[in-house]
VEXMI-206932 format. One line per 5 residues: for each residue z, y, x of C-alpha. Coordinates in steps of 0.2 Angstrom, whole numbers, plus 2048, in hexadecimal, padded with zeros to 3 digits. Layout:
N
Z,Y,X; ...
END
This chain:
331
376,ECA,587; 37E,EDC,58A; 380,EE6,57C; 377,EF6,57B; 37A,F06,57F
375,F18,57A; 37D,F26,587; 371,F34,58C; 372,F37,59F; 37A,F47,5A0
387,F40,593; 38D,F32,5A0; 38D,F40,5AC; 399,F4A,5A4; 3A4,F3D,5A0
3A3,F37,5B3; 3A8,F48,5B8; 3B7,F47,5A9; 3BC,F39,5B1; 3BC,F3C,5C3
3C6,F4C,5BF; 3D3,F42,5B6; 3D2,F37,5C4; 3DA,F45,5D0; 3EA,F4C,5C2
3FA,F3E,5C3; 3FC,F38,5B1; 3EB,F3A,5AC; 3E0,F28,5AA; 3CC,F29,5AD
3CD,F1A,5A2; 3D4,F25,594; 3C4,F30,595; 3BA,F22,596; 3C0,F19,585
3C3,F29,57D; 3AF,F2E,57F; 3A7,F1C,57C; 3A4,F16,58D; 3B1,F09,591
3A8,EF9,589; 399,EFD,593; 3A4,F00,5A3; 3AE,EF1,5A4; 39E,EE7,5A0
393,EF1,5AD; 3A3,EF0,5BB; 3A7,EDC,5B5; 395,ED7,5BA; 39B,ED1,5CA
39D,EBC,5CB; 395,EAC,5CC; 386,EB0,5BF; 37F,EBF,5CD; 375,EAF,5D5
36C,EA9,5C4; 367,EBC,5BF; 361,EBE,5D2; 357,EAF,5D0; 350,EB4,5BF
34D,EC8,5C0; 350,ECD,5D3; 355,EDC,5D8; 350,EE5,5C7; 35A,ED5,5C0
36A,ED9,5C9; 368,EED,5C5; 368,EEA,5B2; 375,EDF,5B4; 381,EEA,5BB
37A,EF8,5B0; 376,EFF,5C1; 36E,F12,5B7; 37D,F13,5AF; 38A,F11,5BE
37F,F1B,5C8; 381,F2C,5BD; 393,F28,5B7; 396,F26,5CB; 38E,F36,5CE
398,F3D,5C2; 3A8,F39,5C6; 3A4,F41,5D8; 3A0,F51,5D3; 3B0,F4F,5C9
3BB,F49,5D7; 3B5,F57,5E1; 3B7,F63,5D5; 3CA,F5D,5D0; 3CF,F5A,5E2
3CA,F6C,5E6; 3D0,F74,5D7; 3E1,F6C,5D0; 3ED,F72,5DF; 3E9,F83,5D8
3EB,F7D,5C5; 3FC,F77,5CC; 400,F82,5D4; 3FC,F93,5C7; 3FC,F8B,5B8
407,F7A,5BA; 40D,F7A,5A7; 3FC,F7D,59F; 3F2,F6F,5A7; 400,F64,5A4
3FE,F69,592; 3ED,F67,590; 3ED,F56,596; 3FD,F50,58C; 3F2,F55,57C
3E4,F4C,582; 3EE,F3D,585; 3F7,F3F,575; 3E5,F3E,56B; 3E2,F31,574
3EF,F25,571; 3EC,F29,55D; 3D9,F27,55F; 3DD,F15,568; 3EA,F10,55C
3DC,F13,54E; 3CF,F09,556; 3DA,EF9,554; 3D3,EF0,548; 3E2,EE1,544
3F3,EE8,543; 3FD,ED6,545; 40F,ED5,54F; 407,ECF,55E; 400,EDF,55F
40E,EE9,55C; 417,EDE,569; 406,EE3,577; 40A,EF5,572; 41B,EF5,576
41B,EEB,586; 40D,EF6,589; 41A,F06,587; 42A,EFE,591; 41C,EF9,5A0
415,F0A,5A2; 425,F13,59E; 42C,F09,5AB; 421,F0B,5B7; 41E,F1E,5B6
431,F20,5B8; 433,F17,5C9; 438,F20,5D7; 429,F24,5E2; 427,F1D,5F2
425,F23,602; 414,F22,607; 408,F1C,616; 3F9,F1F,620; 3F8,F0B,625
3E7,F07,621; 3EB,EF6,618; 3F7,F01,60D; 3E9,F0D,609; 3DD,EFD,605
3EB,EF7,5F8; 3EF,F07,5F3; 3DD,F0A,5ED; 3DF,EF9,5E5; 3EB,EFD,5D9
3E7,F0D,5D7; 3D5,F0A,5D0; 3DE,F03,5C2; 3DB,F12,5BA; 3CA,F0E,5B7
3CA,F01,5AB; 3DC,F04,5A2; 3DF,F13,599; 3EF,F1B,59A; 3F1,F15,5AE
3F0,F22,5B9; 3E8,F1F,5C8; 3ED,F2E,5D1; 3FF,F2C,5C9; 3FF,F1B,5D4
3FB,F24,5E2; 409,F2F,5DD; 416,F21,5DA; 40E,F19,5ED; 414,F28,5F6
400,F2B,5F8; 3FA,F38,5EC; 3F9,F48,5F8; 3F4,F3D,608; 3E6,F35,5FF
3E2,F49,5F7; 3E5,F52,607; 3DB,F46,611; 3CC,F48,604; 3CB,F59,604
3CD,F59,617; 3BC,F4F,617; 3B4,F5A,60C; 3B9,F69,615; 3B8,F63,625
3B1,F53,62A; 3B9,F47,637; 3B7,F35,63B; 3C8,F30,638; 3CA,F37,625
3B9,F2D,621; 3C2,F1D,627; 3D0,F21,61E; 3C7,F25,610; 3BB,F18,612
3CA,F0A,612; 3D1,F12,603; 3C0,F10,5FA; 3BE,EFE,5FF; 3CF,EFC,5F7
3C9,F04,5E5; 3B8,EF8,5E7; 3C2,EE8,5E9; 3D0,EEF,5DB; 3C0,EF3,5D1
3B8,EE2,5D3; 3C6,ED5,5D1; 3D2,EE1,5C3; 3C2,EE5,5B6; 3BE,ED3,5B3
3D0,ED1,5AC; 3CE,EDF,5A2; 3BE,EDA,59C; 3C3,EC9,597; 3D2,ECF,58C
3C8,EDD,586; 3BB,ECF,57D; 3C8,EC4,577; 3D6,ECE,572; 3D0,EDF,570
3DD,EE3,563; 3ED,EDD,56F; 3E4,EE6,57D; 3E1,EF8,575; 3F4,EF8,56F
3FB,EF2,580; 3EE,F00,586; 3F3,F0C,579; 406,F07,581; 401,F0A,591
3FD,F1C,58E; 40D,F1F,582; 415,F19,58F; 40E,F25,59C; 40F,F36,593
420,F3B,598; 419,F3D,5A9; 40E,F4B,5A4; 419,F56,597; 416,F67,59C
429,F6D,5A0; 432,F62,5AE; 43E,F68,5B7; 441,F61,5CB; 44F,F56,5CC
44D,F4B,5DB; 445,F53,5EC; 440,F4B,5FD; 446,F56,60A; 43A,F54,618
447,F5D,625; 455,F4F,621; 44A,F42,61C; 453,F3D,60B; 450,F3F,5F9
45F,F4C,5F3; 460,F52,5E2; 45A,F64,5DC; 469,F6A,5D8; 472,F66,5E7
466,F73,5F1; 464,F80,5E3; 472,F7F,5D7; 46B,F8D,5CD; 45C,F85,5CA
453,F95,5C7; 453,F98,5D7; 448,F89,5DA; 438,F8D,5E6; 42C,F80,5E9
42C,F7E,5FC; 423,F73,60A; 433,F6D,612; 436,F66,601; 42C,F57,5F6
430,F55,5E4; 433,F42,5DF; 43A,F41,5CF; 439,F4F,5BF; 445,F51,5B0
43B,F53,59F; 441,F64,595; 43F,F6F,589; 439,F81,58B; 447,F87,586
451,F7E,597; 441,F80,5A4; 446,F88,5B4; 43A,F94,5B3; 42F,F9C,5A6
427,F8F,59B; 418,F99,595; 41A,F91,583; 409,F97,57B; 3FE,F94,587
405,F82,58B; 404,F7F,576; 3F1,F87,576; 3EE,F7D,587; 3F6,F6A,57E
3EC,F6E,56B; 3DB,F72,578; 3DE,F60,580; 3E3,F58,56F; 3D2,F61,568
3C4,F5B,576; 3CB,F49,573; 3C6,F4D,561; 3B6,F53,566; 3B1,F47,574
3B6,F39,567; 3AB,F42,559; 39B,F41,567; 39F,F2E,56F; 38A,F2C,56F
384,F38,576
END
């Protein structure tokens, strides 16, 4: 029998929307908003549902068997949701990048920063196995987030397993999904081509879109049954390797990075920064250039003006809604 839950629908909604948005920023985890506001047990049991025991609750209820099974209301909203969401932050972060880069960095790095602490607290044996899943969790995700990013393609079995491991993201906190995409070479094809379709509809971007989905289904499917088994076994060694996962991670969004490592689309190589602008001040984000790699600073050594206030206000006002979204989990 599932457990019960108590979410009002415009509650699951909002965090649907929360999600999808994070969904869109690299370094940012939906499943970090999902188990930061109280929904990631009902999640991974809803998604999980899939397996041999569909055929006895056909049998037994049906249709209206199979829909409480998968908690079918539930995904529905949070589904809806994360739409609105997607929409919203694929229409909306270019500019955020764009104008104020530092800033939504900032908020998010707060955000993750909380967190991390409020996982960490919700582990409830501290034992050396756990300390080893934390820090396994740390070098993996550290790892990872480091690598060099590949070059991307629009081969449509590489979009179906690039949706795969991107939809990671989902069910573990601290694994950006759109940071995948990112590390794929896909992020801006996968964006572009999405906002393409929304603006102006073709046949071949719903295919490639519609490959990509089927991708995140599958990813979806096969990974959250993993997740879920650890979960309800080891729930303490899997929140501290999740809790590494996203300590791990947050290097990739501190809010003052300067480029180091450029792909020139005219030579087709990666070259450094500095080899092109040895002053780096002189630095100006263009479309013959492509930014793979970035060199964490302080404000003080930032190529350009860090905006130190309103990246500190921005990083406490993450740090705070974490706070306040764990303070409301029911609702």
């Amino acid at each position: 029998m599932k457990p019960t839950f108590n979410h009002s629908t415009i509650g699951i909604i909002l965090r649907g929307m929360a999600m999808g948005m994070a969904e869109v920023i690299p370094g940012v985890s939906g499943g970090t908003i999902a188990f930061i506001t109280g929904i990631y047990e009902r999640l991974l049991g809803a998604i999980s549902g899939v397996g041999p025991q569909m055929k006895s609750v056909w049998t037994e209820g049906g249709i209206k068997g199979l829909w409480n099974h998968f908690d079918g209301t539930f995904l529905v909203k949070l589904v809806g949701g994360m739409l609105l969401g997607i929409i919203s932050g694929a229409l909306g972060v270019s500019y955020l990048i764009e104008n104020h880069a530092e800033a939504l960095w900032a908020f998010f790095f707060g955000l993750i920063l909380a967190s991390i602490i409020y996982v960490y607290r919700s582990i409830e044996t501290h034992n050396i196995k756990v300390w080893i899943a934390f820090i396994v969790g740390t070098v993996i995700a550290y790892v990872i987030t480091a690598m060099y990013p590949m070059q991307g393609s629009d081969n449509l079995l590489f979009v179906f397993f690039g949706g795969m491991i991107a939809i990671c993201a989902l069910i573990l906190p601290g694994v950006s999904g759109s940071f995948m995409l990112l590390m794929m070479g896909m992020y801006s094809l996968i964006l572009n081509t999405f906002k393409d379709l929304i603006t102006e509809p073709n046949i071949q971007d719903l295919l490639f879109m519609f490959v990509f989905g089927m991708g995140c289904l599958v990813g979806l499917l096969t990974f959250s049954k993993v997740v879920s088994k650890l979960y309800k076994t080891y729930p303490s060694v899997t929140l501290a390797t999740l809790a590494g996962f996203m300590l791990g991670s947050i290097h990739k969004i501190w809010p003052w990075r300067n480029p180091f490592l450029i792909f020139d689309k005219e030579s087709n190589s990666i070259v450094s920064v500095l080899d092109r602008f040895p002053n780096l001040t002189e630095w100006v984000p263009s479309e013959s250039f492509k930014i793979v790699m970035e060199k964490n600073v302080f404000p003080s050594n930032y190529y350009t003006e860090p905006n130190f206030w309103l990246v500190f206000v921005s990083g406490l006002a993450g740090f705070l809604i974490v706070l306040a979204m764990t303070s409301f989990k029911k609702s």
